[in-house]
N, C-alpha and C positions, 0 to 999 in steps of 0.2 A: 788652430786647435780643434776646431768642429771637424777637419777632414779627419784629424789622427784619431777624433774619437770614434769618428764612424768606420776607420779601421782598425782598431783595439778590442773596439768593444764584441763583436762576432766572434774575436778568437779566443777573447777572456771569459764572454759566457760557454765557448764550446766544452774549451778546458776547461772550466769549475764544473759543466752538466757529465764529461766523461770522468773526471776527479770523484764527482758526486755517487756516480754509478757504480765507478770501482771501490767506491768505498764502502757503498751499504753490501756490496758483496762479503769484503771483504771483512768488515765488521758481523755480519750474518757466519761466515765462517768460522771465526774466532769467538762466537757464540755460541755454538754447536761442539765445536773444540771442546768448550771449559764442560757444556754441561754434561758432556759425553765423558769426559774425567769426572765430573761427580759423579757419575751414577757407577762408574769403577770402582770407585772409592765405597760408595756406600754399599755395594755388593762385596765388596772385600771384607769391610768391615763385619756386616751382617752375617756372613759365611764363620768370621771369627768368632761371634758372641752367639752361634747357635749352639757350642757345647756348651757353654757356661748358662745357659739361657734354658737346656733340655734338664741339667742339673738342677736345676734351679724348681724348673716347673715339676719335675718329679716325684721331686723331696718336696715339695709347695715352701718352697725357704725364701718366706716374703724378704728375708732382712737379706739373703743374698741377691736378690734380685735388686733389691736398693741399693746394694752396693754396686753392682755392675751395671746398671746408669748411671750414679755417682761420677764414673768415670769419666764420662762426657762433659763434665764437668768446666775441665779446665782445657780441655781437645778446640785447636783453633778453625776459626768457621762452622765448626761443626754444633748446630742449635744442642742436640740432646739422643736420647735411647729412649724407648721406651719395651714392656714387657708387658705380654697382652697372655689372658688363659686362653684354652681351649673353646670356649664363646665368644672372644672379644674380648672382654673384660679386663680394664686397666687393672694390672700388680702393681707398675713401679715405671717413672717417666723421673727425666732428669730435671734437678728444680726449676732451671730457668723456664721450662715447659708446663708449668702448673696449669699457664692458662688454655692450654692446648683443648679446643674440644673435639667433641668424639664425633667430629662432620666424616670420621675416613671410616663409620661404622661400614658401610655398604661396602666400602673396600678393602674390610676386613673379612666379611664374609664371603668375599669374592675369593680371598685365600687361602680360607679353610676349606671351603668348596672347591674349590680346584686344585688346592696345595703346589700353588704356584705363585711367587713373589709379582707382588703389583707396585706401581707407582704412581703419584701424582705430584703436583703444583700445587699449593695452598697459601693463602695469605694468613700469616700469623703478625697479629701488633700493628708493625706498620712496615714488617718485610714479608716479601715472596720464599717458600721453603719449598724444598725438595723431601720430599716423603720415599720412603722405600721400606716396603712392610716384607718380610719375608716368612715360611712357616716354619716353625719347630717340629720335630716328627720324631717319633718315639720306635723304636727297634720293628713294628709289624707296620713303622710306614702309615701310622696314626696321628691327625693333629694333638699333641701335644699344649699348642701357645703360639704365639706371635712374635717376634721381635721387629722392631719399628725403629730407622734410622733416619734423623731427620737433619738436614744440612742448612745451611742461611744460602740464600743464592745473588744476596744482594752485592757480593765481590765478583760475581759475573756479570751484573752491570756496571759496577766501578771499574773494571776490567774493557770495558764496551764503552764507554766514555772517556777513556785515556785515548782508548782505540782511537776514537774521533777528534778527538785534539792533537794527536798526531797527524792524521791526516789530515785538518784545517790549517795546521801549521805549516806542514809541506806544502798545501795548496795554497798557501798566502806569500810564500816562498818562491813557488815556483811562478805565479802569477807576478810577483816583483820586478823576477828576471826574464820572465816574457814581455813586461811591458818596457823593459827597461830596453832588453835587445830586440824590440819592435819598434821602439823608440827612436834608439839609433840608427838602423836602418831607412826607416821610411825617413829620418833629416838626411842622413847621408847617401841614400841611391834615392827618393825622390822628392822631399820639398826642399833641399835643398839645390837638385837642378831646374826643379819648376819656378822656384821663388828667381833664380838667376835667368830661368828663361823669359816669365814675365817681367822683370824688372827690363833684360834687353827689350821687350816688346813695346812696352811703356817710353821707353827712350826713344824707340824705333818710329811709335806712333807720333809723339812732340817735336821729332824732327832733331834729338839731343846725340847725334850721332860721335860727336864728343865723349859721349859719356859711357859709349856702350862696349860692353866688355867683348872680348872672345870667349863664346861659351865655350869647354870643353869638356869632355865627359865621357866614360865608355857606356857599352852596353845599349838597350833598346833608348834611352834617354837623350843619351850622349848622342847618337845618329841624328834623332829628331830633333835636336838644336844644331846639328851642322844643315841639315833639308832646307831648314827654317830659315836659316838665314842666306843661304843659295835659292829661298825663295825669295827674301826681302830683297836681295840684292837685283833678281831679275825684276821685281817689280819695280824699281828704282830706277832702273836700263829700261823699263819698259813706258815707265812714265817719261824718260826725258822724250824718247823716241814721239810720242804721243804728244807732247809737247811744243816739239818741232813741226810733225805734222800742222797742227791745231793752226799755227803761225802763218804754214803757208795758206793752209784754207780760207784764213781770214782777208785775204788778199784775194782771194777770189770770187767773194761772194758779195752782196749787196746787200739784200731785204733778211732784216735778223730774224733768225729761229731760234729753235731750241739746243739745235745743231750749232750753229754758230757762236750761239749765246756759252755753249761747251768749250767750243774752240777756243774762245776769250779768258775763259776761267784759266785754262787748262793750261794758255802760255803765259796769261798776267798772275797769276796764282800759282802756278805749279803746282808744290808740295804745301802751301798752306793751308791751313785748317780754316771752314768758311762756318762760322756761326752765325745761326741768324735766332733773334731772342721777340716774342713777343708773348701776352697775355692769351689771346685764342691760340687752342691749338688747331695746326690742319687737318687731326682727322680726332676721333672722342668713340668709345668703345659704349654704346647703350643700350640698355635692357627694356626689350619692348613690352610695357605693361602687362598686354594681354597674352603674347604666347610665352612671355620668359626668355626669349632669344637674344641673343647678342649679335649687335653688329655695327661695325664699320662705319661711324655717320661725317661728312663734309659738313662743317658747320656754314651757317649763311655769315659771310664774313666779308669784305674789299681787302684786306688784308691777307688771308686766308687766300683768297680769288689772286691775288698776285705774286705771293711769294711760292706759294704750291711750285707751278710749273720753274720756277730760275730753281730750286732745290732739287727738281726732277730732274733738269737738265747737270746739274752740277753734282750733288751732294753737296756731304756736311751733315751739319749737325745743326739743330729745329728743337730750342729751348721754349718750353710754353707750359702754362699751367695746364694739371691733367684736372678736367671737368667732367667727362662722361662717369658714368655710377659703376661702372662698371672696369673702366681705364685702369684700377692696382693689379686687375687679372690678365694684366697681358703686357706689362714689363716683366725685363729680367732686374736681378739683384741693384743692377745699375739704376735704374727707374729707365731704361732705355728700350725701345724697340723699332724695329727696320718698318717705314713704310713706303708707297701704300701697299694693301696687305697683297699677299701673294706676287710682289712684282717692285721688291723693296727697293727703293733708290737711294733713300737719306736714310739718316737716323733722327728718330722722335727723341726728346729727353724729356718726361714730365716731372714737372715739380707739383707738390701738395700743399695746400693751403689749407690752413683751417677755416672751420665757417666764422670766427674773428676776424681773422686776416682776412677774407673772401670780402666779407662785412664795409670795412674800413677803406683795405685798398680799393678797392674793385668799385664797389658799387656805395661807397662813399667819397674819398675821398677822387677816385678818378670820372667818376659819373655824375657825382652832386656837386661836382665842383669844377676841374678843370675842363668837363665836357661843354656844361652851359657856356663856361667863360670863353670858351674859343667860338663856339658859336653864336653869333648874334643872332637869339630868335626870342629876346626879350623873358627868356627865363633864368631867374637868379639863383646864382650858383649859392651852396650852401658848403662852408669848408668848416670843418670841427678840428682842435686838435687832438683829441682819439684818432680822427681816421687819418690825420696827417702822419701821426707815429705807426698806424700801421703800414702806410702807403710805403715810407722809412723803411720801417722792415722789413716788407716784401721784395723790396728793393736790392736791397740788403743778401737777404737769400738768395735771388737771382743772379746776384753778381759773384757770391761764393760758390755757384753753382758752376757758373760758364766758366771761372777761371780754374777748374779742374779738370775742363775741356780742353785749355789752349795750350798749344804745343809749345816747343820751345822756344822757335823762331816764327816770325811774319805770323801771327794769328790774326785774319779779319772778325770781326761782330761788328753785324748788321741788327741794331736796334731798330723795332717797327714800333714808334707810336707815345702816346701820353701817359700812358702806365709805367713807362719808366724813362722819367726826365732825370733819376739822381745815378742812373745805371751807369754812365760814362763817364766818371767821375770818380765812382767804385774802384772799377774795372783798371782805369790809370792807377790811382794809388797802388794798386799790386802788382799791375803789368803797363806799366809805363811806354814796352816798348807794341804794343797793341795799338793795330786800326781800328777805330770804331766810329763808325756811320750810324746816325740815329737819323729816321723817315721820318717826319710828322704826316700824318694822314690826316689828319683835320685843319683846318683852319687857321693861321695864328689871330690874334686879335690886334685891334693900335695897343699903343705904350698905358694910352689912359682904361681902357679895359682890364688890360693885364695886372695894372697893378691894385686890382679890387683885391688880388688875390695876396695873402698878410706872409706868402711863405716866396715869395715872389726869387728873392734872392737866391736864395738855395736851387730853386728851381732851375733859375737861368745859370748858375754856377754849375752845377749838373749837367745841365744840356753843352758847356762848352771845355768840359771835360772831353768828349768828343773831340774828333778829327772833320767831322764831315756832318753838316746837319741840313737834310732835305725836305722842301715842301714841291706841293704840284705845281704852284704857280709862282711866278718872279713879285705878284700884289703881297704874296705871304712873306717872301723871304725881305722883305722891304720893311715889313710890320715889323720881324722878327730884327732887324739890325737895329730898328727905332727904338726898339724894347731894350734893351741889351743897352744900349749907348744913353737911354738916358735913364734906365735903374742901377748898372753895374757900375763899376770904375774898370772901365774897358776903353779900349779905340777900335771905333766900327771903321773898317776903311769900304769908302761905298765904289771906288774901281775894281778893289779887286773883290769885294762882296765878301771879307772874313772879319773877322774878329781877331783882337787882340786881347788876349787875359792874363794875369801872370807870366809873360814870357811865351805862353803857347798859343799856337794862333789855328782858330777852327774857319771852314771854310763853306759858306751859306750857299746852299744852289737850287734853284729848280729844277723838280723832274719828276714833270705829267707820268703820272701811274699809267696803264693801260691793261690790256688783256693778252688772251696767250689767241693763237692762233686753230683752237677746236672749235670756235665758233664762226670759223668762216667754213669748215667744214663739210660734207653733206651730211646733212644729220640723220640719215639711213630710215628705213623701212618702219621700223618701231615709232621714232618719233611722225612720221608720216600718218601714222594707224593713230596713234592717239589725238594727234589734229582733228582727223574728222569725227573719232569719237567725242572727242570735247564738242565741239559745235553741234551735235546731235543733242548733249545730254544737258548742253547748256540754252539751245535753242537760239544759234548764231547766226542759223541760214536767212539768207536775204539782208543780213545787219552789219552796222558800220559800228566794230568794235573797238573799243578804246582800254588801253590796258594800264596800269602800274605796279611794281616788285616794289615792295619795300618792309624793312623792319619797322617795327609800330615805334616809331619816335616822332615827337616832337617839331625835329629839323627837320624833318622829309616832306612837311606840306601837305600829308594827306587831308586832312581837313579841309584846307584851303580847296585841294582835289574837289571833292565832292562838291564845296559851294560853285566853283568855279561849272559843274558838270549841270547841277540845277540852274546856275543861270544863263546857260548854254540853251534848257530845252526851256526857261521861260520867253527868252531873246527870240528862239527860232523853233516852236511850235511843230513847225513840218519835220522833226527828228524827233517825236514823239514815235514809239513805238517801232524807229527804223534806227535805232543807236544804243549804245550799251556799254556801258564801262565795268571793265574787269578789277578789282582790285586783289592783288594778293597780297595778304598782311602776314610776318613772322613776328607773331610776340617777343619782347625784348625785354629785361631788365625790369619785368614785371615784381622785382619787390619794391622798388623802388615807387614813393606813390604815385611822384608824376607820371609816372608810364603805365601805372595801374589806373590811375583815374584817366590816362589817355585814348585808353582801350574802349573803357564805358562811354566817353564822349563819342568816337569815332561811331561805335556801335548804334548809340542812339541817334548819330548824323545822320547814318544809312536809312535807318528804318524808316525817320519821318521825311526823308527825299522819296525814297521808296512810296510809303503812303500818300505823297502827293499827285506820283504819276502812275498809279500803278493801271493797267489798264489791261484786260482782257488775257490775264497771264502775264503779263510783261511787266516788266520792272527795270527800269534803266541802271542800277547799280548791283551787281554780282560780287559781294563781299565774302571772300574764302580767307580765313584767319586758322592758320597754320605755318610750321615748318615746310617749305616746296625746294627739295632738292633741285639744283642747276638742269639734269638732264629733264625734272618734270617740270619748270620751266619754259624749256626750248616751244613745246608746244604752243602756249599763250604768245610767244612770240611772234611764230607762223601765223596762227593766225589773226593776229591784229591788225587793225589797218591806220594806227598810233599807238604813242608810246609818250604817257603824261609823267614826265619829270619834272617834280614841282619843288625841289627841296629848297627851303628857306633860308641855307646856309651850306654849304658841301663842299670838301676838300676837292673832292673830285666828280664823285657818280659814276661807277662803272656799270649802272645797272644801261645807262645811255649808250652806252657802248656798243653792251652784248644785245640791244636789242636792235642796233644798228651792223652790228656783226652779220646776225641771226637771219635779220631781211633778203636774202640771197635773191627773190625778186623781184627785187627793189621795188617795191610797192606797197613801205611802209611810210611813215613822216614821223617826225620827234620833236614833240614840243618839251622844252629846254629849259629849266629855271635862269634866267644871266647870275643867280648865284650860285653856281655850282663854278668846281675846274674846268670841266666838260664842254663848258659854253666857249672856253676861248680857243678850243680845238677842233670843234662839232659847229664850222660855219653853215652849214646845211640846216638845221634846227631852225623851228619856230621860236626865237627866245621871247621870253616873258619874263614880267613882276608877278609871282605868285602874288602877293599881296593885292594886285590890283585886279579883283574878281571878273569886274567888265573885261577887261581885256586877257585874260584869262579864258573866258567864254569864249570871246571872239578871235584868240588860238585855236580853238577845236573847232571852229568853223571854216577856220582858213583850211586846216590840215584834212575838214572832210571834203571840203571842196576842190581840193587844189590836180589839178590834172597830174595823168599818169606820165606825161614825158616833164613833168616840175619835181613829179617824186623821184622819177629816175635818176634826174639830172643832180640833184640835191645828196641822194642816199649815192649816189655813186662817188660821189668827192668825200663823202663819209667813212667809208668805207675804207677808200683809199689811202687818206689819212689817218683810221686806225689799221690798217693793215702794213702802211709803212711804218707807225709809231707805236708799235705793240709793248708787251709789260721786257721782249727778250733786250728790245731794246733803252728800254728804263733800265732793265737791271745793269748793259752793259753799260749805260751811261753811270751809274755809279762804281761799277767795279775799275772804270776807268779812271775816275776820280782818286777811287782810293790806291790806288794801285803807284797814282802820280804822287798821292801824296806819302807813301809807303816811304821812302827815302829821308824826307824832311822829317817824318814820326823817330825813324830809328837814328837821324844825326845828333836828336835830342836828348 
């Protein structure tokens, strides 16, 4: 309806503006017409009554000159006569003109003065009149008197108003059958072969090939639905081709990339539609306070940090709540857009939440509640039922969302994460024949944790809606069948590691997150130049610096950080003023109080460590609390000479990684929380109890002392180990998964 309007409406205002045109012409004409016949008329007239009128004024025979206005009497349109002497001076006017005043004195004497008939326009009562005075002249060609012909002229505008409702009439007329046969046209030569083109497109895209008609059609229309589909068809022949390839390469290659990781999709996938659904999105459009510009931002994320590169290498489609302020101005219609920008591989889909929904889900009911609960770091989750029905909701949304994405056949969804445990569950009840893999990235807890939480059931019924549900480590997915087996009425079978639910059976696995392969990289000239400007502007020369990346939570240990750093230089005094800990902190989740009164703790940690040792400029803690994009990052990397992972609780820690990546002269060390994933990967690491300060301390001693063929020796099997067990290869361990179990989903 919007397209027909915005083609109707330019041609209906055209025609009504040249209808308009031609009609004040034409009504202007037909004006001039009428009054150009009165003043005939009244010169005919006038011409008549000047003998009767010379008699009259002659003989001074008042009672005949009242009879010869009398006459006008009863004369149609015509107001009256009047009889004027040889001064002006009224004799005899017709009655209905009694009230006639004498405003035409001036143009009376303009007549006897020139003895030549005048006219004017006058309003008499409440009409416009037509005046025509002419003069009486007596045999030697002498004013004699006047006679005065006076008309009504108010049927030249009745006359002029018919005019115009004639012509509104035809132009509402002809506007009828212009909208009526523009009407038809545009259904019939083109929304009705656009509507048939996209509906084949639609079918074309879900894979409903079934369903798709033979478009046919002449003219410029008709061609570009034959192109189109001589184009879908080569793309079809082009993909199996590629497909085939993809099969053999995998056969010939080893160490997985990005490349390979393509390969994998491309013959275990084919034509199916690969969703991947999570809360953060990969990238957030935001407005920088000060200059007003827009741009591009990578959120700090492990999530984010993994799924990025398997979308790059694959496409698909990347469902996420849209958060940057700026994010409505750069979808189309769809809430969709191609990223990353200038160099599009997937497509974005953002969803909008209110700041309710924001409220509830997000940073209640997922942050104060199921975050604490999964992680043991002794803070109590707090669950409301408000934020449980928004959590519900959101859920809800999401899953009406993506299943307008999935095609007709084989659709995967790759759920990332705790923000949506009811999503899989959704997603079945409408698309039954749908794979969907749900990751946990965090932690699961024992059975007795879990069930602090009062919405327990729904929860676990949700998660095993799913086909495929993943954690890092085989400790989580162990928790997770304990949980399930003694709150559901399910059978966990612990050989083959699934669940049994209703009939459908989900499949529990491990699979270590990892990273993508830019950080093994050379990280080029730029990042080199900022290295040593950082150690200038930070005063790093001659110093043994100690570094950590982290969001301001809770689970990451920073705190502990710090004591652990103070009782470092009380223990060993000689790293007074030759040591130096970096921290980078990205604010998180700061409405929330815990993380806002977390802030203030951490801060006032700093300061009074700080004020303990501060000594001749020097200060053993470097606390930068911001946003640090990955590339500004790399820097601190290089130049550290460790890497303090202290988290209290972690699915994983990829920050361990990349700064194990990053070391390329292997002359860094990493001390390791043993509660993190990382630790059962990263046998190279210093591991530690963050909780246990002393030894803590006496980590950062080992690691500054530890010689350079122990670092090598250590970071080089690190390395090794993420370089063989990258994120290409996490993804394709699940797409192998689902791919196996792709069969058993659709026998069902």
């Amino acid at each position: 309806m919007k397209r027909f309007i915005l083609l109707i409406a330019p041609v209906l205002i055209a025609v009504t503006i040249i209808i308009m045109i031609l009609g004040a012409v034409l009504v202007r004409y037909e004006e001039d017409r009428l009054m150009d016949d009165l003043k005939r008329k009244a010169v005919s007239v006038a011409d008549g009554m000047e003998l009767s009128a010379r008699y009259v004024l002659i003989n001074k025979d008042t009672s005949g000159a009242e009879r010869l206005v009398k006459k006008f009497q009863k004369k149609e349109r015509v107001q009256g006569g009047a009889v004027y002497d040889a001064e002006g001076k009224l004799i005899a006017i017709t009655e209905r003109l009694k009230g006639w005043k004498e405003e035409g004195k001036p143009q009376y004497q303009g007549v006897i003065s020139k003895k030549a008939p005048s006219e004017r326009l006058s309003k008499f009562n409440k009409y416009y009149v037509y005046s025509y005075v002419a003069p009486v002249l007596d045999d030697k060609e002498n004013v004699i008197g006047l006679v005065e012909i006076i008309y009504d002229t108010s049927y030249v505008f009745m006359r002029t108003v018919d005019f115009w409702k004639t012509i509104m009439i035809s132009l509402g007329i002809l506007l009828v059958v212009l909208l009526g046969l523009i009407f038809f046209i545009e259904r019939r030569f083109f929304a009705s072969p656009i509507g048939r083109l996209t509906k084949w497109f639609k079918h074309y895209q879900k894979g409903e090939t079934e369903e798709m008609e033979k478009i046919e059609g002449e003219g410029g229309l008709g061609e570009l639905a034959s192109e189109v589909q001589q184009v879908a068809l080569g793309l079809k022949i082009a993909k199996k081709a590629i497909t085939d390839d993809a099969r053999q390469r995998l056969k010939e290659e080893d160490l997985w990339t990005e490349a390979k990781l393509k390969d994998l999709i491309r013959s275990k996938l084919g034509d199916s539609s690969f969703v991947v659904v999570s809360n953060r999105e990969p990238f957030m459009h935001v407005t920088d306070k000060t200059t007003g510009k827009v741009s591009l931002v990578k959120p700090a994320s492990g999530v984010v940090t993994a799924i990025d590169p398997i979308l790059r290498s694959c496409g698909g489609v990347w469902v996420a709540t849209g958060s940057g302020d700026a994010d409505k101005n750069f979808v189309n219609a769809k809430d969709k857009l191609g990223v990353p920008e200038k160099d599009s591989r997937y497509i974005l889909k953002r969803i909008w939440l209110s700041k309710e929904e924001e409220q509830g889900f997000y940073l209640g009911f997922s942050n104060e509640g199921l975050w604490p609960l999964c992680h043991i770091t002794h803070t109590r989750p707090i669950f409301r039922e408000s934020d449980w029905l928004l959590y519900k909701q959101v859920n809800q949304k999401f899953a009406d969302s993506i299943i307008e994405e999935l095609p007709a056949k084989n659709p995967f969804v790759f759920i990332q994460d705790y923000h949506f445990t009811l999503l899989g569950r959704m997603i079945k009840e409408k698309r039954p024949d749908a794979v969907i893999a749900l990751f946990w990235h965090i932690p699961w807890p024992n059975p007795e944790v879990f069930s602090i939480c009062p919405y327990q059931q729904e929860i676990l019924d949700g998660m095993l809606g799913c086909d495929l549900i993943g954690f890092h480590v085989q400790y989580h997915c162990n928790n997770f069948l304990d949980t399930a087996n003694r709150l559901l009425e399910c059978r966990a079978d612990m050989e083959k590691f699934s669940i049994v639910r209703l009939g459908r059976e989900t499949i529990v696995r491990p699979f270590p997150i990892s990273i993508d392969d830019s950080y093994f990289r050379d990280p080029g000239p730029l990042v080199r130049q900022r290295t040593e400007e950082i150690k200038k502007e930070l005063g790093l020369s001659n110093k043994i610096v100690a570094m950590g990346v982290d969001r301001i939570d809770y689970t990451k240990g920073i705190a502990e950080r710090i004591l652990a750093v103070d009782r470092f230089l009380e223990k060993y005094p000689q790293y007074i003023k030759k040591f130096v800990f970096i921290q980078l902190a990205a604010p998180s989740r700061t409405d929330i109080k815990r993380y806002h009164d977390l802030v203030d703790e951490i801060e006032e940690l700093v300061k009074r460590k700080n004020d303990k040792y501060r000594q001749d400029g020097w200060e053993p803690i470097i606390y930068l609390k911001r946003y640090f994009t990955s590339e500004e990052i790399k820097p601190y990397f290089k130049l550290s000479d460790m890497c303090l992972v202290s988290s209290l609780h972690d699915g994983m820690n990829l920050v361990a990684k990349e700064y194990v990546a990053s070391k390329d002269d292997l002359k860094g060390a990493l001390i390791l929380s043993k509660f993190t994933g990382a630790s059962r990967e990263l046998s190279g690491a210093v591991l530690i109890n963050p909780y246990s300060i002393e030894d803590f301390a006496d980590a950062i001693k080992t690691a500054a002392e530890m010689e350079p063929e122990e670092k090598k020796k250590r970071m080089e099997g690190m390395r090794l180990s993420i370089m063989e067990n990258n994120v290409y290869k996490w993804a394709a361990g699940i797409i192998n998964e689902l791919t196996a179990l792709k069969k058993d989903v659709l026998s069902k």
